[in-house]
TORPA-4810 file (N, C-alpha, C, O; in nm, 3 decimals):
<nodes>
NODE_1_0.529_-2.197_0.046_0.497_-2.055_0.061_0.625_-1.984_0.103_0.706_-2.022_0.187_X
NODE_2_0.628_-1.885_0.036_0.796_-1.795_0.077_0.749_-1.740_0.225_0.646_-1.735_0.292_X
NODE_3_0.851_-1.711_0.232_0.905_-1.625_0.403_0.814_-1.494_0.396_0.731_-1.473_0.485_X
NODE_4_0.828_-1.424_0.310_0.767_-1.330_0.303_0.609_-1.301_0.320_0.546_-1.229_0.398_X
NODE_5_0.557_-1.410_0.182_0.445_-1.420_0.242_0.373_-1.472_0.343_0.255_-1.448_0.367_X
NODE_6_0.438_-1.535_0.398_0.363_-1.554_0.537_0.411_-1.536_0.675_0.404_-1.604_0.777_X
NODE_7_0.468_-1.406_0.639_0.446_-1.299_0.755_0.392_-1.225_0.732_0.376_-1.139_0.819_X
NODE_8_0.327_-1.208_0.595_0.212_-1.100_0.580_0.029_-1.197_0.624_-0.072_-1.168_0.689_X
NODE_9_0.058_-1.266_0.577_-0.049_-1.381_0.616_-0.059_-1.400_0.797_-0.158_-1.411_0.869_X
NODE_10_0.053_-1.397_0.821_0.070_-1.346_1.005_-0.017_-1.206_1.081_-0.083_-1.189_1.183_X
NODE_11_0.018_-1.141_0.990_-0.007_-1.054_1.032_-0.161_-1.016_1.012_-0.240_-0.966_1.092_X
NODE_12_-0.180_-1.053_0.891_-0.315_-1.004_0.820_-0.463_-1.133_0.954_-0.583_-1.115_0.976_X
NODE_13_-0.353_-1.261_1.009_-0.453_-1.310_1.088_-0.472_-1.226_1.255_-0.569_-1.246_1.329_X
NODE_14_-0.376_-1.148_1.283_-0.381_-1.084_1.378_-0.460_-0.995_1.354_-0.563_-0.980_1.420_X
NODE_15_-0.431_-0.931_1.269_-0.578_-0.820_1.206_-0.693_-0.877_1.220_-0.787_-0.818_1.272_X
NODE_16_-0.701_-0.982_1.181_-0.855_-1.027_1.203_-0.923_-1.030_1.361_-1.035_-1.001_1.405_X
NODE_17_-0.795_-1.080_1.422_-0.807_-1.109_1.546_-0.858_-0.992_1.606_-0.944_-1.006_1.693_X
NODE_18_-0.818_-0.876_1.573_-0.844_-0.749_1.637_-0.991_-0.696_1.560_-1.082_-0.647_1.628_X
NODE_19_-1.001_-0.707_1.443_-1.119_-0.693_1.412_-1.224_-0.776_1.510_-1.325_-0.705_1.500_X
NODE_20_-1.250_-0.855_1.575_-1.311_-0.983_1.592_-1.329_-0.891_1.752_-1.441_-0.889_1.802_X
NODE_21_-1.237_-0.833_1.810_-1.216_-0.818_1.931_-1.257_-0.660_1.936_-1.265_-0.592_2.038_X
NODE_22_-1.282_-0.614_1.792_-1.364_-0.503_1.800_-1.530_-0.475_1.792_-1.598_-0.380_1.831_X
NODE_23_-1.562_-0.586_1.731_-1.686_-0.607_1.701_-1.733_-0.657_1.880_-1.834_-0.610_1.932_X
NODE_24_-1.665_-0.731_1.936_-1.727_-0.780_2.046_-1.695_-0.595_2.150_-1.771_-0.559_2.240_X
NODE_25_-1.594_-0.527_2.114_-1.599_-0.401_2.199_-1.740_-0.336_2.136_-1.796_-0.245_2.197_X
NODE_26_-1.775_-0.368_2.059_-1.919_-0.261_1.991_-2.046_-0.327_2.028_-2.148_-0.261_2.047_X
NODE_27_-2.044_-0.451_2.038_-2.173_-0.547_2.032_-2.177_-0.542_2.235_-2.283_-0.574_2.290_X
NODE_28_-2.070_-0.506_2.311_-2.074_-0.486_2.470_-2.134_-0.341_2.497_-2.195_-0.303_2.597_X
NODE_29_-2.107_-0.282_2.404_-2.173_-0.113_2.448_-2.039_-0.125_2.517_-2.052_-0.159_2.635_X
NODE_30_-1.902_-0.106_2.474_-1.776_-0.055_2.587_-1.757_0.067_2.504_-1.760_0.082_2.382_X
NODE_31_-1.732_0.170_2.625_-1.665_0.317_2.582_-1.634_0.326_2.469_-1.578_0.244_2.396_X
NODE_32_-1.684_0.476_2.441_-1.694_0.512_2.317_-1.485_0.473_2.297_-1.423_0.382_2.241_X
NODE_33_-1.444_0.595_2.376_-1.244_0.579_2.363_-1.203_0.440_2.366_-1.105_0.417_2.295_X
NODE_34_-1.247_0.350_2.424_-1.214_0.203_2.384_-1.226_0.133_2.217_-1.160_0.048_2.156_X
NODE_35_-1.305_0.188_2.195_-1.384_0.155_2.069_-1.246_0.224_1.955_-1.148_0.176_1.898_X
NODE_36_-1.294_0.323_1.964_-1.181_0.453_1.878_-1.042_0.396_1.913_-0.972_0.365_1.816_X
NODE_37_-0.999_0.381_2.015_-0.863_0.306_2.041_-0.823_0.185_1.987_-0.708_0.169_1.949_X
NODE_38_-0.938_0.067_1.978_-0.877_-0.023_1.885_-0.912_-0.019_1.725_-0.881_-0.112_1.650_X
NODE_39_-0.956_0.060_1.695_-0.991_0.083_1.572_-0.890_0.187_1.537_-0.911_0.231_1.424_X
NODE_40_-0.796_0.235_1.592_-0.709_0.333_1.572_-0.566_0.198_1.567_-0.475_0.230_1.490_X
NODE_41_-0.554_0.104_1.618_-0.477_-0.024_1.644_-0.499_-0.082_1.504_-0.402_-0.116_1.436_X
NODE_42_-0.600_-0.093_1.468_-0.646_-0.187_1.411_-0.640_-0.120_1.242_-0.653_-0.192_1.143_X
NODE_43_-0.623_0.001_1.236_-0.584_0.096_1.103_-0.438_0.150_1.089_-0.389_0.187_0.982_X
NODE_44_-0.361_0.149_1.238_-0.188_0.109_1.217_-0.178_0.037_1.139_-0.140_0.068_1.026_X
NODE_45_-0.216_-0.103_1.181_-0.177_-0.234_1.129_-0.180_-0.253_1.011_-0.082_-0.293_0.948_X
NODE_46_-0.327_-0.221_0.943_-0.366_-0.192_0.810_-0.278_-0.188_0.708_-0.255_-0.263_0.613_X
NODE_47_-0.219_-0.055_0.757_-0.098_0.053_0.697_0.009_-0.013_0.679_0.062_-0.048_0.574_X
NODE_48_0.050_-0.032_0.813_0.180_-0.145_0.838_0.213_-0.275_0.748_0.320_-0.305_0.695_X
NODE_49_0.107_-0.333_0.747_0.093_-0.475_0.643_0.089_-0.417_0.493_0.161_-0.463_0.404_X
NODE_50_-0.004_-0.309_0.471_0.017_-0.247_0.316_0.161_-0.246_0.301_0.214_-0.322_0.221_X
NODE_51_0.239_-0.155_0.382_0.355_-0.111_0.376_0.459_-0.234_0.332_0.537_-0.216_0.238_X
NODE_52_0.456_-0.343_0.395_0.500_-0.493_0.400_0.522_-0.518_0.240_0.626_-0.526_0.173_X
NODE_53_0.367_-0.529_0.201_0.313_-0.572_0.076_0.399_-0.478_-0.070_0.461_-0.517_-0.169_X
NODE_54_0.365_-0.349_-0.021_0.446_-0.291_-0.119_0.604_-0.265_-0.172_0.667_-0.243_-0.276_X
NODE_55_0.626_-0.288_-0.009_0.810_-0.301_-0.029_0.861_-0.455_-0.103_0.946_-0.501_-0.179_X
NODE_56_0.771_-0.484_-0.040_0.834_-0.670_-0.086_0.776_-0.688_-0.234_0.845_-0.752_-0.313_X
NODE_57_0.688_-0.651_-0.263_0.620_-0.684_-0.388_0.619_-0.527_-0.498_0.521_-0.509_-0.570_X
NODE_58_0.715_-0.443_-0.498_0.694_-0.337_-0.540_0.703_-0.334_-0.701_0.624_-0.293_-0.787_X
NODE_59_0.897_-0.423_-0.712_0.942_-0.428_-0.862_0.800_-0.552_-0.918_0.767_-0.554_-1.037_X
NODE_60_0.739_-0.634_-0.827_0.691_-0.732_-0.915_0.540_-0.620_-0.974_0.496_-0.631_-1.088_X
NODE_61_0.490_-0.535_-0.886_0.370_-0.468_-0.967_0.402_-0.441_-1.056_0.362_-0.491_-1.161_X
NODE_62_0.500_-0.339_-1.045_0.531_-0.227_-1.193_0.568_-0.370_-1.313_0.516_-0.388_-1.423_X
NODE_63_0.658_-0.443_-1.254_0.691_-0.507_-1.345_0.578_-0.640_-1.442_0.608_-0.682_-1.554_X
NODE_64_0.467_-0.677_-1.374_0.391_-0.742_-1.410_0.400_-0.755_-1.583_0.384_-0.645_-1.636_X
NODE_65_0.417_-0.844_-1.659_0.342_-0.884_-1.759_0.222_-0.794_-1.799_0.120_-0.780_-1.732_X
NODE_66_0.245_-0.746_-1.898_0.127_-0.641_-1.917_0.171_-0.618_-2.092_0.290_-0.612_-2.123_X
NODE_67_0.066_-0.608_-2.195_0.069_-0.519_-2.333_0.129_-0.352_-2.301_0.179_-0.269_-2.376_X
NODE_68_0.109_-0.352_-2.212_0.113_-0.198_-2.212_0.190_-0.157_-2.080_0.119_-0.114_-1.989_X
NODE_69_0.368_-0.167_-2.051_0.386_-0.153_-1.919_0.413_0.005_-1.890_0.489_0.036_-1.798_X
NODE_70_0.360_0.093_-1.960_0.286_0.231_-1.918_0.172_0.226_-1.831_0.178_0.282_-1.722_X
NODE_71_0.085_0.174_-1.863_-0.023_0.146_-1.815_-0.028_0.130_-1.706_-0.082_0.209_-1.629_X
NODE_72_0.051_-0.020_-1.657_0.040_-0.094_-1.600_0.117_0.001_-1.465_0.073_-0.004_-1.350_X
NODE_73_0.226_0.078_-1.502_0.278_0.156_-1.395_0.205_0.314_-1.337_0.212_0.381_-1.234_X
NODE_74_0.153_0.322_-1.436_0.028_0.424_-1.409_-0.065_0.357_-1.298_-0.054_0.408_-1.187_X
NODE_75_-0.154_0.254_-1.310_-0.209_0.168_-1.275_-0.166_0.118_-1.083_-0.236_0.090_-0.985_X
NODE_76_-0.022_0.131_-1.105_0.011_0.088_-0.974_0.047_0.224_-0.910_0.065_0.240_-0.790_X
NODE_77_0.054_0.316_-0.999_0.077_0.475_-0.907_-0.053_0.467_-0.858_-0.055_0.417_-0.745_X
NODE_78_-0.147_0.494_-0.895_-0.292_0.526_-0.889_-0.337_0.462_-0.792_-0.414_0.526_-0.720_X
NODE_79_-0.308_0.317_-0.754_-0.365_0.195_-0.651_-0.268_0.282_-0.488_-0.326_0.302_-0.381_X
NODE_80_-0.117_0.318_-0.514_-0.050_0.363_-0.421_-0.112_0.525_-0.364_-0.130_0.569_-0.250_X
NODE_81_-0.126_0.565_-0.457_-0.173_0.698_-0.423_-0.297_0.684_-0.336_-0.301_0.753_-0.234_X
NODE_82_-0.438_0.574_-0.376_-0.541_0.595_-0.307_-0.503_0.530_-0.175_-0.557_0.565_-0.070_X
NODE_83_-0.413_0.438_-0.181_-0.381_0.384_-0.064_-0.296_0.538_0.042_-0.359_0.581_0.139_X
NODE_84_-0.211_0.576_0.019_-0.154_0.694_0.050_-0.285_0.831_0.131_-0.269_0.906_0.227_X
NODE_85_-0.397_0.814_0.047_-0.495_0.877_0.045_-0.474_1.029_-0.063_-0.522_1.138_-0.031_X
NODE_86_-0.402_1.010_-0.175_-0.353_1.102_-0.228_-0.479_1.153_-0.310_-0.498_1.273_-0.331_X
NODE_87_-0.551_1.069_-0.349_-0.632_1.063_-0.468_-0.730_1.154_-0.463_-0.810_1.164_-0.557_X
</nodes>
């Protein structure tokens, strides 16, 4: 496994971790701002790891093997944009 990917694999298990540690903040009845606070942690990270994913893997989207590499770069605008929340 390259370097790369598994510091995204790092990261993406810490995410879980925090997911895991949010569900137990919801299933305790803890404060509403506790709640919103790690779920505000926990949608950084999100972002952060997208961000990871796209820098490191950017030329390989557009560039993918494809009949049609119009398409295919259309295709990866469109995936970036909803990610962005452009859409």
């Amino acid at each position: 496994m390259n370097k790369d990917r598994e510091k995204v694999l790092n990261r993406l298990k810490r995410i879980e971790g925090q997911i895991r540690g949010l569900q137990r903040l919801v299933e305790s009845g803890a404060p509403c701002v506790d709640v919103i606070t790690q779920m505000s942690a926990v949608t950084s990270a999100m972002k952060k790891t997208a961000g990871v994913i796209i820098v490191n893997n950017m030329n390989k989207c557009i560039h993918e093997v494809s009949e049609n590499p119009e398409v295919r770069q259309k295709e990866f605008q469109m995936a970036l944009m909803r990610f962005i929340d452009l859409s």
